[in-house]
C-alpha positions as CSV (number, residue, x, y, z in Angstrom):
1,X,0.0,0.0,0.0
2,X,1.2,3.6,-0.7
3,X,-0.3,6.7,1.0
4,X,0.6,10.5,0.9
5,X,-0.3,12.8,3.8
6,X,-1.2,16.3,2.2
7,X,-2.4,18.0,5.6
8,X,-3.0,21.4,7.1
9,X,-1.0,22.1,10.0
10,X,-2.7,21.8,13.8
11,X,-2.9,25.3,14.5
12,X,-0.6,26.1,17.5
13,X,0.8,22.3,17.8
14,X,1.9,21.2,14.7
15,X,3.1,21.9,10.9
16,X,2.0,20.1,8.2
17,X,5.4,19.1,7.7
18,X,5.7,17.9,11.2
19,X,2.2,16.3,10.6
20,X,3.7,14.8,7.0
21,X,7.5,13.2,8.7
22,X,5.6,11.9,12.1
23,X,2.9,9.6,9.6
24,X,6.0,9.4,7.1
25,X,7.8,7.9,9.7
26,X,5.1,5.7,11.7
27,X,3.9,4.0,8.6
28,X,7.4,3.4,7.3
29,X,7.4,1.0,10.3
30,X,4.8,-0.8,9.3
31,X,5.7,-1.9,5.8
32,X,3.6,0.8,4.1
33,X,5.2,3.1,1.8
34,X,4.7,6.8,2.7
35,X,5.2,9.9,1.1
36,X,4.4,13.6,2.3
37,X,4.0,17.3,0.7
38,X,3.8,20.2,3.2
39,X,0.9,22.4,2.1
40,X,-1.4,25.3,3.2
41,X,-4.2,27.4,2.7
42,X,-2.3,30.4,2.6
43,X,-2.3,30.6,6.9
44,X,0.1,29.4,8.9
45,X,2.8,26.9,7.2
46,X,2.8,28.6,3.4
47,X,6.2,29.7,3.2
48,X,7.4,26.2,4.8
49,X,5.0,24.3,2.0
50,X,6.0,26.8,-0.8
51,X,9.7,26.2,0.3
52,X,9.3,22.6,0.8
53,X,7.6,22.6,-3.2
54,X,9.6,24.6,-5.2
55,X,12.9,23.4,-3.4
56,X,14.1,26.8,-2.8
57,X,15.1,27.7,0.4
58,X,13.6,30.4,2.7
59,X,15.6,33.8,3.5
60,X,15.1,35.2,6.9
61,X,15.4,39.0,7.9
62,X,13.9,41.0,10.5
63,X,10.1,41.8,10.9
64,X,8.0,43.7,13.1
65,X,5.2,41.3,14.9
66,X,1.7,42.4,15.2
67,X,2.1,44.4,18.4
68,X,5.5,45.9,17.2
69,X,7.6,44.0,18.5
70,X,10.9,42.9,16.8
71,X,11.5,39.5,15.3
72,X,11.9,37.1,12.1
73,X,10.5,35.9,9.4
74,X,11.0,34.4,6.1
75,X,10.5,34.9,2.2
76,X,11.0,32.7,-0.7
77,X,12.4,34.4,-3.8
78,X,11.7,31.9,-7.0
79,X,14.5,33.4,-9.7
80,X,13.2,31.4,-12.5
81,X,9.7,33.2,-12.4
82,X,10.5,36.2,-10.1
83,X,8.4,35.5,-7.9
84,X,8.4,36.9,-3.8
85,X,6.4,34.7,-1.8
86,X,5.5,36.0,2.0
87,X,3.3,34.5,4.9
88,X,1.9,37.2,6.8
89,X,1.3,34.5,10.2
90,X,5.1,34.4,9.9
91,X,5.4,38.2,10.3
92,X,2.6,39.5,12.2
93,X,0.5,36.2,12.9
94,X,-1.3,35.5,16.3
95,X,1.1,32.4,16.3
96,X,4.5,34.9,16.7
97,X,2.5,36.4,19.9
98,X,2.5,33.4,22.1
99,X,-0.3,33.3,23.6
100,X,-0.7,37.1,23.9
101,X,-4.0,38.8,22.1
102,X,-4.6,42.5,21.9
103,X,-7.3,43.2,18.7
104,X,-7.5,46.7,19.6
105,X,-3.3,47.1,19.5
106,X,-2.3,44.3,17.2
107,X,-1.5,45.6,13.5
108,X,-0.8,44.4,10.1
109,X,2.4,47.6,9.4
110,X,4.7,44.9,9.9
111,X,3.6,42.8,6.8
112,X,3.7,45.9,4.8
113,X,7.5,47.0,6.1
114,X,8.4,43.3,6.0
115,X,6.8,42.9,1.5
116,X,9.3,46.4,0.6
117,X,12.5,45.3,2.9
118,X,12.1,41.8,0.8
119,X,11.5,43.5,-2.5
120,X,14.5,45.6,-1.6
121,X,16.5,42.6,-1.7
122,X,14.3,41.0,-4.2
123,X,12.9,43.0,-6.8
124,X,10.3,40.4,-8.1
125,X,7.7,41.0,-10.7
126,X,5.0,39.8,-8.5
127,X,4.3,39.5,-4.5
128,X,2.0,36.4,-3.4
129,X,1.0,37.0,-0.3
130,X,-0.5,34.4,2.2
131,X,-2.8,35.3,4.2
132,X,-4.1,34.2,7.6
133,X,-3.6,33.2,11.0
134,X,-3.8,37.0,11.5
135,X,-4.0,39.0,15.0
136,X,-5.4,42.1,13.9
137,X,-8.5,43.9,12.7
138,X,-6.9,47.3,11.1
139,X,-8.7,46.8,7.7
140,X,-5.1,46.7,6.7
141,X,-3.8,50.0,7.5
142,X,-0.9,48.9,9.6
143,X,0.1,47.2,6.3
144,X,-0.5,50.2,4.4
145,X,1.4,52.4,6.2
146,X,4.3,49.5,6.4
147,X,4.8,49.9,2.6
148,X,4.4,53.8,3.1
149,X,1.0,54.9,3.5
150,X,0.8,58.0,5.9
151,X,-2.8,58.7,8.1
152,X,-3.4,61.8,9.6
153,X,-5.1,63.2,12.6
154,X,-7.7,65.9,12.8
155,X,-4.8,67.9,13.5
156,X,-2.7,66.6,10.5
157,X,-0.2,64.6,13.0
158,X,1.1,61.3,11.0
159,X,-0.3,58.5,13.0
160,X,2.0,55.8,13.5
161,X,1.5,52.3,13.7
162,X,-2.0,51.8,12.8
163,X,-3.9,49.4,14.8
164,X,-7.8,49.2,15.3
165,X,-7.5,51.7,18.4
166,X,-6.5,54.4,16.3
167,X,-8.7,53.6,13.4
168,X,-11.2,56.5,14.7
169,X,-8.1,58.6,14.5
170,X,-7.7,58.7,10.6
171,X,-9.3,61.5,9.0
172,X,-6.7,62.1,5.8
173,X,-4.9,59.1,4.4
174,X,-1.8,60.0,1.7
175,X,-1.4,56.7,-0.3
176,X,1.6,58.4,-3.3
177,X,3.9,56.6,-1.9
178,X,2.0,53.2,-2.7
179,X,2.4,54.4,-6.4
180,X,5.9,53.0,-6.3
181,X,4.8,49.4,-6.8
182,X,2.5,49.8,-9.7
183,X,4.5,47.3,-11.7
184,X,4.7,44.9,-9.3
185,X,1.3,42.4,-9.7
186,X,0.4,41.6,-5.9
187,X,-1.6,38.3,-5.7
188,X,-3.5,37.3,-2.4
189,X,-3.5,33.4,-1.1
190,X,-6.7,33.4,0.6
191,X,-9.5,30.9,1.4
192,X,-11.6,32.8,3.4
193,X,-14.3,34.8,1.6
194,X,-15.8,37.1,4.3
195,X,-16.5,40.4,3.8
196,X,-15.4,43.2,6.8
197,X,-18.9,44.3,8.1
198,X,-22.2,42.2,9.2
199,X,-22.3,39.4,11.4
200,X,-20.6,37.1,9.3
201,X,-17.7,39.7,8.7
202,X,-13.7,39.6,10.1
203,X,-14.7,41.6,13.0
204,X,-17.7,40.6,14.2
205,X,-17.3,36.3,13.1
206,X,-13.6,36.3,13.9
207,X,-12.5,39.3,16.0
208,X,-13.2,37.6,19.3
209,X,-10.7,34.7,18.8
210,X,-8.3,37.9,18.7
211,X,-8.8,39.8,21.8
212,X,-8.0,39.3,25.2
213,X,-10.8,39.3,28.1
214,X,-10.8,43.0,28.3
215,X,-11.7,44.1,24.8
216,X,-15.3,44.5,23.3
217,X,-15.9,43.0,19.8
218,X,-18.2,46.0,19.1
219,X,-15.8,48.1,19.7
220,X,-13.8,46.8,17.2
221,X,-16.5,47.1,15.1
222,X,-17.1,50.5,15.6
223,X,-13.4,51.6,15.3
224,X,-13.5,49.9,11.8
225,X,-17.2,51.9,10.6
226,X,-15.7,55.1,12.3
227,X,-13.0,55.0,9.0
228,X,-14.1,52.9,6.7
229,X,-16.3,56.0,4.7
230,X,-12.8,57.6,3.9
231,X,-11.2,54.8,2.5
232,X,-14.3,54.0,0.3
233,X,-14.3,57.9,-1.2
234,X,-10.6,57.6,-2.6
235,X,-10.7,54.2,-3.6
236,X,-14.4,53.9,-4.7
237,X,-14.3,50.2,-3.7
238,X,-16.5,49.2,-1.2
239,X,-17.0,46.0,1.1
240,X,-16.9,42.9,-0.1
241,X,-16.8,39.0,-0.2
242,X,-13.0,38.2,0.6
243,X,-12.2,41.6,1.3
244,X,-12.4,40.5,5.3
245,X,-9.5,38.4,5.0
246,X,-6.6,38.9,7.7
247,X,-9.0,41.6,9.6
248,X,-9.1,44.0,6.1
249,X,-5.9,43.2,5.2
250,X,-7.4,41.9,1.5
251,X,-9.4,45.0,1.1
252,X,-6.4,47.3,1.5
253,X,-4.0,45.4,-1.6
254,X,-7.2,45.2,-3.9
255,X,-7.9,48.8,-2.7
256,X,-4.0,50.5,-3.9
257,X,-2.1,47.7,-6.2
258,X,-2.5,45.9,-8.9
259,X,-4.1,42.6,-7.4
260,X,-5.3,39.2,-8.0
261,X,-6.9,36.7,-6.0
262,X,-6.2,32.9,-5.6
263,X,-7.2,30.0,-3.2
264,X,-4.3,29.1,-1.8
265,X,-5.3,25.4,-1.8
266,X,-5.6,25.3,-5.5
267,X,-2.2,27.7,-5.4
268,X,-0.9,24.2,-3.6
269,X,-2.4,21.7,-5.1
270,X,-1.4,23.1,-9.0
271,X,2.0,23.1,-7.8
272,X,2.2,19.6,-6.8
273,X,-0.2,18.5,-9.6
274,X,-2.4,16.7,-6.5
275,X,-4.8,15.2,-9.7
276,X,-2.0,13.4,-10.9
277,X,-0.5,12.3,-7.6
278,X,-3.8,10.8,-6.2
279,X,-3.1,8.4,-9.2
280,X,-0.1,6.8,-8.0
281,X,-1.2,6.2,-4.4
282,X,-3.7,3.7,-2.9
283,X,-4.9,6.7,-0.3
284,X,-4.5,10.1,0.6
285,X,-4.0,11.4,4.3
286,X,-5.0,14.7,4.7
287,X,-6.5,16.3,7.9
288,X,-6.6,19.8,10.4
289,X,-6.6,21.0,14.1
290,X,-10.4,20.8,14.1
291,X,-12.8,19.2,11.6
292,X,-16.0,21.3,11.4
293,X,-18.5,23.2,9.0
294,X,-15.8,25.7,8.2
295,X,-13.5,22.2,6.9
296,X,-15.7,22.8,3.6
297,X,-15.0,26.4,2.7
298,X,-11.7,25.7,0.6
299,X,-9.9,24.3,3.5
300,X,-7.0,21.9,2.3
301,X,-9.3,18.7,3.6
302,X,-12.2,20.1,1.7
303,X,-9.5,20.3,-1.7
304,X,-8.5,16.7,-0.8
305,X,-12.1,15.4,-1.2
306,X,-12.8,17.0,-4.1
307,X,-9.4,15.3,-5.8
308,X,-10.4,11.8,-4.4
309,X,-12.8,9.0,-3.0
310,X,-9.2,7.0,-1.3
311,X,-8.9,9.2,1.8
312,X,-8.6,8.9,5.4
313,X,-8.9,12.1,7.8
314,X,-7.0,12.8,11.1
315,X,-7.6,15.8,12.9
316,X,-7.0,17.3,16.2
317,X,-10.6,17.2,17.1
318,X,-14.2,17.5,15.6
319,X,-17.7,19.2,15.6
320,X,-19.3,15.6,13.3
321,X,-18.6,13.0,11.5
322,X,-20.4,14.9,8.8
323,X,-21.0,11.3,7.4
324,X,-17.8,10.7,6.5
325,X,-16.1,7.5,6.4
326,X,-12.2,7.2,7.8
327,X,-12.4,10.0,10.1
328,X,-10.1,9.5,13.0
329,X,-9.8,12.5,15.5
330,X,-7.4,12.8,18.2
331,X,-9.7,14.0,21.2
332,X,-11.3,12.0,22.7
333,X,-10.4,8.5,20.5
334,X,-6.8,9.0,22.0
335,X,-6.3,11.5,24.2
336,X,-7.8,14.7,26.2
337,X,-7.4,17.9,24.7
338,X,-5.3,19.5,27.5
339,X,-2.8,15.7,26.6
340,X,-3.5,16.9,22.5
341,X,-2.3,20.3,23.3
342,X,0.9,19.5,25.5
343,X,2.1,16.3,23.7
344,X,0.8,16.7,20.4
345,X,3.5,14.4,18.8
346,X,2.8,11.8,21.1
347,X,-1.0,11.6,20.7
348,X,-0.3,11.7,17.0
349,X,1.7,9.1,17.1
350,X,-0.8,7.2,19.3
351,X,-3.7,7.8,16.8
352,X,-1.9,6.6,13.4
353,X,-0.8,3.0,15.8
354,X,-4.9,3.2,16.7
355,X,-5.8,3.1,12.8
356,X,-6.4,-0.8,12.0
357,X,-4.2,-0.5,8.5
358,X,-5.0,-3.9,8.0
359,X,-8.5,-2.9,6.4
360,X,-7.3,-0.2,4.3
361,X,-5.0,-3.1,2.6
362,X,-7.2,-5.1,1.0
């Protein structure tokens, strides 16, 4: 039997390359023949798949995290097509924070400053940028300033690093600097289509998993609607389905460059030609952190499904079965979720040696 894991990572454990080498290595030992590709939905683990892909390895320079801290992150720079490929998780994520949430201070200006330092070294034709795993909601005006935007006050003061807070701020935005990168083509790896507004925007669907005890989703909300007229007069553009992703961040590229957009699982699964692959193995092993109703809008799993009836799903945890077959979840078949969280490794381990393999090799 031959199998090939092609699975998200388990946000906050493990990477889908960890994920790939743990089954790699478990089936190994029992006689089955494994292979593994890294992959990604544009979130969390997209520079590690792209780099893992296109056999290029990653650069790594300094950054600014989401509540302007300093760091480092990586780029991959593809010479043969001129292509600059960034992950803004690995810049400004909610993953660099550890634990830490702040969605009224957390900004997106270190993905901005972190795109021109890499074109600065780069120079690339076009800038795919992955989006997701994000710990702001600043409609992607951190980011704009960080390729060199400037917001005023009422008072014509340059605002500096933009978060939601400071969203009410804004009442003069000077975007000539952005002009600079009009021959660059910007293309946005994002599954998510959600608009900003309503209640199955960013803010008010997905701010709370951003903010700490003390902050109100609403007013989130509010700082966002406080601004959000200004940016719609210059740019004439005004919400819409995608433009949510990474808290705004979508809204603000399509709103100043020349942009595309592109599901980053069918970014993934192009490059490793996944029809052809599913061909030349017996089953595909693909999974995520948590299975649920969300699984099915262009999550990697969801991509999986579509390219193949030979699959078998592991996951951290799950809302349903859905009515699947060969869906195996960590918690509770194996292990607690406080023992899934601490010793994810180990409980994966555990739930591959669960799996009878004996009835997937008839």
């Amino acid at each position: 039997m031959k199998c090939l894991v092609v699975s998200d990572s388990f946000k906050g454990t493990l990477s889908s390359n960890e994920i790939g080498s743990i089954i790699k290595e478990e089936l190994n030992k029992k006689n089955i023949l494994c292979d593994y590709y890294p992959v990604s939905d544009g979130g969390e683990g997209f520079i590690e798949a792209i780099s893992y892909i296109l056999k290029i390895d990653s650069n790594k320079i300094s950054c600014i995290d989401a509540l302007n801290k300093e760091s480092m992150a990586r780029y991959v720079y593809d010479k043969s097509d001129n292509t600059l490929y960034v992950e803004m998780a690995e810049v400004c994520g909610l993953q660099k924070l550890k634990g830490i949430k702040s969605a009224y201070n957390a900004s997106s200006y270190g993905l901005g400053k972190f795109i021109v330092d890499a074109i600065k070294i780069c120079n690339p034709k076009r800038v795919v940028v992955g989006l997701g795993g994000t710990a702001s909601v600043d409609l992607g005006f951190g980011f704009l300033e960080g390729m060199g935007a400037k917001f005023y006050d009422k008072d014509n003061n340059i605002i500096k690093f933009l978060s939601n807070n400071k969203l009410s701020l804004v009442k003069k935005i000077d975007s000539s600097e952005l002009n600079k990168y009009n021959n660059i083509d910007f293309i946005i790896v994002n599954d998510v289509k959600i608009t900003i507004f309503g209640p199955e925007g960013t803010i008010l669907k997905y701010g709370k998993q951003k903010c700490n005890d003390n902050e109100n989703i609403l007013t989130l909300d509010n700082n966002a609607k406080s601004v959000f007229p200004i940016i719609k007069k210059i740019t004439g553009i005004d919400d819409y389905l995608g433009g949510g992703a990474a808290g705004g961040v979508a809204y603000a590229i399509n709103c100043f460059f020349k942009s595309s957009e592109i599901s980053g699982t069918e970014l993934i699964f192009d490059k490793i030609r996944l029809n052809e692959l599913v061909k030349k193995y017996d089953y595909i092993i693909t999974g995520e952190g948590h299975f649920d109703s969300q699984t099915f809008q262009g999550k990697v799993v969801n991509g999986v499904l579509k390219a193949t009836k030979n699959y078998i799903i592991i996951c951290g945890g799950m809302e349903s079965n859905f009515n699947l077959k060969n869906v195996y979840p960590i918690v509770p078949n194996v292990a607690s979720l406080e023992e899934s969280i601490n010793y994810p490794k180990e409980c994966l381990k555990k739930l591959i040696n669960s799996i009878n393999w004996e009835e997937y090799n008839d």
